[in-house]
Residue frames relative to the residue before (quaternion, step in Angstrom):
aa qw qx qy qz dx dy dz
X 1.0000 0.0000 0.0000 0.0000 0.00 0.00 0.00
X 0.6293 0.5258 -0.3820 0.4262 3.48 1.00 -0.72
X 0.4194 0.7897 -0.3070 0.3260 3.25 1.02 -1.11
X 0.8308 0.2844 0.0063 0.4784 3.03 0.22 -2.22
X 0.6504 0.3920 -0.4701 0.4498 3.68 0.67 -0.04
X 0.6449 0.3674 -0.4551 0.4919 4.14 0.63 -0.35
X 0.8046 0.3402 -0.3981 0.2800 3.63 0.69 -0.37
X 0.3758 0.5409 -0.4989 0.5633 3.66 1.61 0.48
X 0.4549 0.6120 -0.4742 0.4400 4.07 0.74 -0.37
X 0.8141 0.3711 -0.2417 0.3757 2.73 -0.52 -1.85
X 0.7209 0.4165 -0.4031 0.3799 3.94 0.71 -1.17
X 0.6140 0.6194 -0.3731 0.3164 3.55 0.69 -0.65
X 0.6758 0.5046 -0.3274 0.4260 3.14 1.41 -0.90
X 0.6233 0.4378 -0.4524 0.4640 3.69 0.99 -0.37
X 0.4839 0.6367 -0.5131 0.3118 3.65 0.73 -0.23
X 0.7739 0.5804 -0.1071 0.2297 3.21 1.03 -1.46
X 0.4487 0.7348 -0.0637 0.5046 2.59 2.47 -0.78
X 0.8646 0.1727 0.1922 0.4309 3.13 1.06 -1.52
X 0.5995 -0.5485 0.3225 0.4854 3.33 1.32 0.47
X 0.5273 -0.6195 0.5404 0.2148 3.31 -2.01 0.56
X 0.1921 0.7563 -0.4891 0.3897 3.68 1.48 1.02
X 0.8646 0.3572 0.0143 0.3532 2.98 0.51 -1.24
X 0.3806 0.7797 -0.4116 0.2788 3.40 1.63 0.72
X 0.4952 0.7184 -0.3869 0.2983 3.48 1.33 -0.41
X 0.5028 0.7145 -0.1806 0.4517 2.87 1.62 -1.83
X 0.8661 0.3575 -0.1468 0.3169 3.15 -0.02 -1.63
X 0.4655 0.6416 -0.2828 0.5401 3.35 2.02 -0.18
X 0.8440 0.2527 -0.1861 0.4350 3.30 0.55 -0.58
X 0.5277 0.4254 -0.4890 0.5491 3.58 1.30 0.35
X 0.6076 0.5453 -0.4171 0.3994 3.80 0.83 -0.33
X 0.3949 0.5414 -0.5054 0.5436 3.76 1.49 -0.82
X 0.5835 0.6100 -0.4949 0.2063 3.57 -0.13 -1.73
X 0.6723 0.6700 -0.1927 0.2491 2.64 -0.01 -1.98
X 0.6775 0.5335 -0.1716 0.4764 3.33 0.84 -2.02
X 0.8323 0.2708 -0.3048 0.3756 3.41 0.02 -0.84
X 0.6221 -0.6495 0.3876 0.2021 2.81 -1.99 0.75
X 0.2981 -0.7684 0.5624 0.0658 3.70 -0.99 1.03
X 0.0962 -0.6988 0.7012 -0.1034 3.71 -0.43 1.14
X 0.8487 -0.2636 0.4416 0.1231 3.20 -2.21 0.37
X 0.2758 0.7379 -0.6111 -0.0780 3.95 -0.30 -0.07
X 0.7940 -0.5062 0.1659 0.2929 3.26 0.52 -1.33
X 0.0806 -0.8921 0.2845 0.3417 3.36 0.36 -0.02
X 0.7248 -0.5941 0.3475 0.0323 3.10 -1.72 1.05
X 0.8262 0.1550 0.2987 0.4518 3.93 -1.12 -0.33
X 0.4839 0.6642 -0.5288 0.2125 3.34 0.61 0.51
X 0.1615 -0.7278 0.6613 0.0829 3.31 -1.06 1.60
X 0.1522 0.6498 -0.7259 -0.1660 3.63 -1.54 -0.08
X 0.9206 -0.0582 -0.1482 0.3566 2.56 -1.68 1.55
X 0.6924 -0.2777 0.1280 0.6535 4.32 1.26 0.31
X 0.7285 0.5075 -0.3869 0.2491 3.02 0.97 -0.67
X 0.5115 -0.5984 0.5495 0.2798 4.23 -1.20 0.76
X 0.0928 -0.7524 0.6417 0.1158 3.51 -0.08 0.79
X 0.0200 0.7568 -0.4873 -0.4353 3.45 1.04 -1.98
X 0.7890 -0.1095 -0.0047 0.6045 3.83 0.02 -0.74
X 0.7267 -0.5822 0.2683 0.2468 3.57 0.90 0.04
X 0.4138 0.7367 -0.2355 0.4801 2.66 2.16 -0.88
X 0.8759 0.1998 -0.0341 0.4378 3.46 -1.55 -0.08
X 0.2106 0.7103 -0.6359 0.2163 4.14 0.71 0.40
X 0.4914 -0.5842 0.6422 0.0695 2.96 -1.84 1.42
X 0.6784 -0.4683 0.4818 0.2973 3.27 -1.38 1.32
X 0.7557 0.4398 -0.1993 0.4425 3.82 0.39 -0.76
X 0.8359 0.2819 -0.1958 0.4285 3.38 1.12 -0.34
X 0.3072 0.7441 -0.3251 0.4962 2.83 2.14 0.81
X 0.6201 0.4515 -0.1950 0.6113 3.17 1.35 -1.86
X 0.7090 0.4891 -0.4174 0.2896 3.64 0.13 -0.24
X 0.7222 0.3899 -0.2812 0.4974 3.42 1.18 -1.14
X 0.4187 0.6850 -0.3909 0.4502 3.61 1.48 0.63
X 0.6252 0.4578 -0.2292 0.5891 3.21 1.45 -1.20
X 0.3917 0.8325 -0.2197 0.3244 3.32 1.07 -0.61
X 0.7924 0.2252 0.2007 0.5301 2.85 0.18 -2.27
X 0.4772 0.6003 -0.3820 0.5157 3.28 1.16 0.12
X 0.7488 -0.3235 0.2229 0.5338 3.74 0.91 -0.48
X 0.2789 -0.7181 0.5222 0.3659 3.36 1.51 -1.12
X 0.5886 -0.6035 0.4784 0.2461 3.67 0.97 0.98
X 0.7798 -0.3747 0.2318 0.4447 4.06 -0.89 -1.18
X 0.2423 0.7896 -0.4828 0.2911 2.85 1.49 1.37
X 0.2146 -0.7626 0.5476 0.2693 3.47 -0.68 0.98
X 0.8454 0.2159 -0.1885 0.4507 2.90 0.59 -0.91
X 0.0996 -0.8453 0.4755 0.2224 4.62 -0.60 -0.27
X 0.2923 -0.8275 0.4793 -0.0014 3.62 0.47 1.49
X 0.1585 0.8070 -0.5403 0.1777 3.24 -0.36 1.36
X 0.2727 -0.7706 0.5510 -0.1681 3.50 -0.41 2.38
X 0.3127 0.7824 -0.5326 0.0793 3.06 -1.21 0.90
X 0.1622 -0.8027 0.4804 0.3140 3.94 -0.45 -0.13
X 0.0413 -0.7823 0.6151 0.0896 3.60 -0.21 1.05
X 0.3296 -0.7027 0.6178 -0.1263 3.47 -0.93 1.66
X 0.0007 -0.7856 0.6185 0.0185 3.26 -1.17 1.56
X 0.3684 -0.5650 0.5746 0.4636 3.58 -1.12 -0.16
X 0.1093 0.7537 -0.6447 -0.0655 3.25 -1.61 0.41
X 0.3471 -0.7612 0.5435 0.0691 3.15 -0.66 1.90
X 0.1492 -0.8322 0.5106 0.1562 3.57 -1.08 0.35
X 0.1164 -0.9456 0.3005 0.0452 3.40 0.62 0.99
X 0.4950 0.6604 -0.2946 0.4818 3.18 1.85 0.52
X 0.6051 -0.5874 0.4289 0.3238 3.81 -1.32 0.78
X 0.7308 0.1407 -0.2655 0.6129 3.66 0.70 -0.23
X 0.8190 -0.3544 0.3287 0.3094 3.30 -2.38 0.41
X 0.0970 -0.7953 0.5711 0.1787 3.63 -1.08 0.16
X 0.1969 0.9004 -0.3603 0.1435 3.47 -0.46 1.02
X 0.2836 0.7798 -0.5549 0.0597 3.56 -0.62 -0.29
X 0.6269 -0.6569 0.3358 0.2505 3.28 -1.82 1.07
X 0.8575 0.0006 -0.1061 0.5033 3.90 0.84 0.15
X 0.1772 0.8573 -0.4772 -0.0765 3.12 -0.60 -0.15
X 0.5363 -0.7220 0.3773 0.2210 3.68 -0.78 1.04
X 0.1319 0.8224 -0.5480 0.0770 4.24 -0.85 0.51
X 0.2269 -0.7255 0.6428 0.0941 2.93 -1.48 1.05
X 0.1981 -0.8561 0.4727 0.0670 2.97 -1.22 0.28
X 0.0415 0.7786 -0.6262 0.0028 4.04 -0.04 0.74
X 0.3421 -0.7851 0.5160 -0.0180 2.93 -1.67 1.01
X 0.6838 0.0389 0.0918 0.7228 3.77 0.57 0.27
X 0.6730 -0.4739 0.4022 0.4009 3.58 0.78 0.97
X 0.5722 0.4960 -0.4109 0.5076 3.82 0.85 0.46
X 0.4566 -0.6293 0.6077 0.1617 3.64 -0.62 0.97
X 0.5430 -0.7360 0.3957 -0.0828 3.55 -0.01 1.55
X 0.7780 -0.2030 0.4677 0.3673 2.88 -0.83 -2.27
X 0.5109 0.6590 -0.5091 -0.2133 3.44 -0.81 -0.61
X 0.2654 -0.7681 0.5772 -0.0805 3.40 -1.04 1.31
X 0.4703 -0.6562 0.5783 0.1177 3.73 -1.65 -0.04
X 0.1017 -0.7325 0.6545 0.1571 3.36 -1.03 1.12
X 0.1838 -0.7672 0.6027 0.1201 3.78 -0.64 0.60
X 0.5188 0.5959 -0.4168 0.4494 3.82 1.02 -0.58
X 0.4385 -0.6479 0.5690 0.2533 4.02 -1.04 0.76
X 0.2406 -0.6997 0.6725 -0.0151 3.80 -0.86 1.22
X 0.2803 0.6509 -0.6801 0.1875 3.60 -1.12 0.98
X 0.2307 -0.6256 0.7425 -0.0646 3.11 -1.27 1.77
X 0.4489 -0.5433 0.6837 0.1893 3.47 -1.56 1.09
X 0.7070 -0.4528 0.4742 0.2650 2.71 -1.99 0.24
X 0.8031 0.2621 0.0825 0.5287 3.67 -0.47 0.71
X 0.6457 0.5186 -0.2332 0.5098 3.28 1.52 -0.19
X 0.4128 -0.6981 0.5563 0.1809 3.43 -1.22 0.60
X 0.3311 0.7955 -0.5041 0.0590 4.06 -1.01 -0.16
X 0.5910 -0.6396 0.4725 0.1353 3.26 -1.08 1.29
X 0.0079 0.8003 -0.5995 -0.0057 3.68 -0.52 1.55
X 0.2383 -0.7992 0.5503 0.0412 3.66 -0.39 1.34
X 0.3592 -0.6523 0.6674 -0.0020 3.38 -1.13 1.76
X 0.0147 -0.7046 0.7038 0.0893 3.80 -0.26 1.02
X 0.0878 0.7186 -0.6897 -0.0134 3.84 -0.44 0.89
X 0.1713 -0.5713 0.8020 0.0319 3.72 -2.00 1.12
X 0.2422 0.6828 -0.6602 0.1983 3.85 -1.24 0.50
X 0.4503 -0.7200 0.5243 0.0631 3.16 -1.33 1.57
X 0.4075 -0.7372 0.4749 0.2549 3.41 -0.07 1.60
X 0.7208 0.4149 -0.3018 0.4661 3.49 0.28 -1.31
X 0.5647 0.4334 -0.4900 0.5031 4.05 0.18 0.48
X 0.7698 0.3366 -0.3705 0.3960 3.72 0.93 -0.57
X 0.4541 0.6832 -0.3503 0.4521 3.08 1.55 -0.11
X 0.8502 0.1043 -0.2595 0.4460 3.24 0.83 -0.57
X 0.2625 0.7323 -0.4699 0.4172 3.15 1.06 1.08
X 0.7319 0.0699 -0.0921 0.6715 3.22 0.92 -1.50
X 0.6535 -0.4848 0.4097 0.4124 3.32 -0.07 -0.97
X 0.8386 -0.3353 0.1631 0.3972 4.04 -1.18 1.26
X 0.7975 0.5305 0.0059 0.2872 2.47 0.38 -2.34
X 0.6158 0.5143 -0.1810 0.5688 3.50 1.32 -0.97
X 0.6899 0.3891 -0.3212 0.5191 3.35 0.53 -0.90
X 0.6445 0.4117 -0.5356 0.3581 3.73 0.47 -0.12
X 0.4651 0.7977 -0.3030 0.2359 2.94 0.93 -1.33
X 0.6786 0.3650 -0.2044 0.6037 3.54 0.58 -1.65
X 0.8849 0.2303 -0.3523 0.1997 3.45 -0.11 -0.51
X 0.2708 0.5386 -0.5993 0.5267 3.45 1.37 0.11
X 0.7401 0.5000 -0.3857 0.2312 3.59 -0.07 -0.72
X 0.5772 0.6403 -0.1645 0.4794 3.16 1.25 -1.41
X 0.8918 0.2049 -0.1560 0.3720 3.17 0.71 -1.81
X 0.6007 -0.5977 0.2945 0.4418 3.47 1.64 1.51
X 0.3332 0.5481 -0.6559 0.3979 4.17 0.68 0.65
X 0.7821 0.4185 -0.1607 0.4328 3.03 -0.18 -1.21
X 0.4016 -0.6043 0.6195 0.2995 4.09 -0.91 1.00
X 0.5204 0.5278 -0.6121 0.2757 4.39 -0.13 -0.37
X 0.5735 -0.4664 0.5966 0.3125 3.22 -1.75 0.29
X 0.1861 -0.6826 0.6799 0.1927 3.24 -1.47 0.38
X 0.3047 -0.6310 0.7119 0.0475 3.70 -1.68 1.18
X 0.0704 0.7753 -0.6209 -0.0918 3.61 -0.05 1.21
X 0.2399 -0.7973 0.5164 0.2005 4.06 -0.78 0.21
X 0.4144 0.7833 -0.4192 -0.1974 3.21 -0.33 0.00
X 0.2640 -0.7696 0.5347 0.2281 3.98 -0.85 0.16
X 0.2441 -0.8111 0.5285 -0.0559 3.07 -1.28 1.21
X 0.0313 -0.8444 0.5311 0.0624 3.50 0.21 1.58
X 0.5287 -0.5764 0.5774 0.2344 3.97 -0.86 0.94
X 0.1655 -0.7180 0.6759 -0.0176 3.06 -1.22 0.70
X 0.1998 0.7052 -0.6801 0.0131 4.45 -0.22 1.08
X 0.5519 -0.5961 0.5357 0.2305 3.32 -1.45 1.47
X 0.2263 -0.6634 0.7097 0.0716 3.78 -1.15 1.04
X 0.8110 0.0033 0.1273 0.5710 3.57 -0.06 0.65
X 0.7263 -0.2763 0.3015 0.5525 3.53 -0.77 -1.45
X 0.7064 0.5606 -0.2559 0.3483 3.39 1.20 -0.16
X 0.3371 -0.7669 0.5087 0.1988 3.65 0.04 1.01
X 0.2449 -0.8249 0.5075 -0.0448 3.73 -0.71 1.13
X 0.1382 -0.8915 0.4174 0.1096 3.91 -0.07 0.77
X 0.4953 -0.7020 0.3789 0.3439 3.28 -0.31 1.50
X 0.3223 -0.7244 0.4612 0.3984 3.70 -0.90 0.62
X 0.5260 0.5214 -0.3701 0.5608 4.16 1.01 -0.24
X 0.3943 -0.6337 0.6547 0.1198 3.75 -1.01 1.28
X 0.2836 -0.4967 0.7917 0.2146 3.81 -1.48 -0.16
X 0.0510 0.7648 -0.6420 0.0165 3.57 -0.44 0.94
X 0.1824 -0.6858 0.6965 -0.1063 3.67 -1.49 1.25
X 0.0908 0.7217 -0.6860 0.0209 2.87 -0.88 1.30
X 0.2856 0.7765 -0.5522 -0.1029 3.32 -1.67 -0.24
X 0.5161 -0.6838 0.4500 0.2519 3.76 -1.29 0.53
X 0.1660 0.6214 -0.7534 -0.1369 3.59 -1.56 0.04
X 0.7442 0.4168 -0.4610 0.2447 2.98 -1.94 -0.34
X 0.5399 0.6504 -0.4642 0.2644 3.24 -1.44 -0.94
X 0.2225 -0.7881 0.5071 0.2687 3.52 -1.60 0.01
């Protein structure tokens, strides 16, 4: 409930800003908002060339590598890390939820991740269910030396289920309703959290 009253704030206040043009918009990121985001899966995961795909089923050989990997990456300058993390999002409201972009960050194990842009237009029917894919790219060795080697394996041995720890994935979703030609970011996030692994 809190949720929905700072993020019906924050939209009301661009309304107020910007004219009553632009209530549809704000109707259908507020649906957003409402519905409920869950876990689906995650996707394409490359590190550094290597084809993980979902992560599942890794070979003994590409285990030892993303060890070498995560270890520093040796005379890697740079450590490209691709994936598509995929939620469900249920819409449990009488009208449509939508809107044309909308901005998210993402932190994993309490590590600040990602933050990136969806620009593609998202609309969930009433009553309807659909899969919102998070294409995230990010240069390990920059978080590495942000925080620090060790951490950055950590999360992803974790993530990529090597490691037995639970993973804490966050993510926040800031709407985006076009004023004119100018796309406007809601100042309240939709935040989504949720856990796997662990024993």
């Amino acid at each position: 409930m809190k949720k929905s009253i700072v993020f019906l704030s924050a939209l009301v206040a661009i309304l107020f800003f910007s004219g009553c043009n632009i209530w549809n918009q704000i109707t259908g990121a507020y649906n957003l908002s409402q519905c409920e985001f869950t876990y689906n899966s995650v996707d394409n995961i490359q590190l550094a060339g290597i084809n993980l795909g979902n992560g599942s089923g890794m070979s003994l050989a590409n285990m030892a590598s993303i060890a070498t990997i995560l270890a520093g990456g040796g005379n890697l300058q740079t450590i490209p890390f691709n994936m598509a993390l995929k939620m469900n999002v249920k819409n449990p409201n009488k009208a449509a939820a939508f809107l044309n972009a909308l901005d998210y960050t993402i932190e994993i194990n309490d590590l600040e991740f990602i933050a990136g842009k969806m620009d593609i237009p998202i609309r969930i029917e009433p009553e309807q269910t659909t899969v919102l894919p998070l294409n995230i790219s990010v240069d390990l060795k920059n978080l590495m030396n942000r925080y620090s080697q060790q951490r950055v394996a950590n999360v992803l041995n974790s993530f990529l289920g090597i490691s037995p720890d639970e993973t804490k994935v966050v993510v926040k979703l800031w709407p985006k309703v076009m004023v004119g030609k100018t796309p406007i970011k809601s100042p309240a996030a939709i935040p989504v959290v949720f856990t796997f692994g662990g024993k």
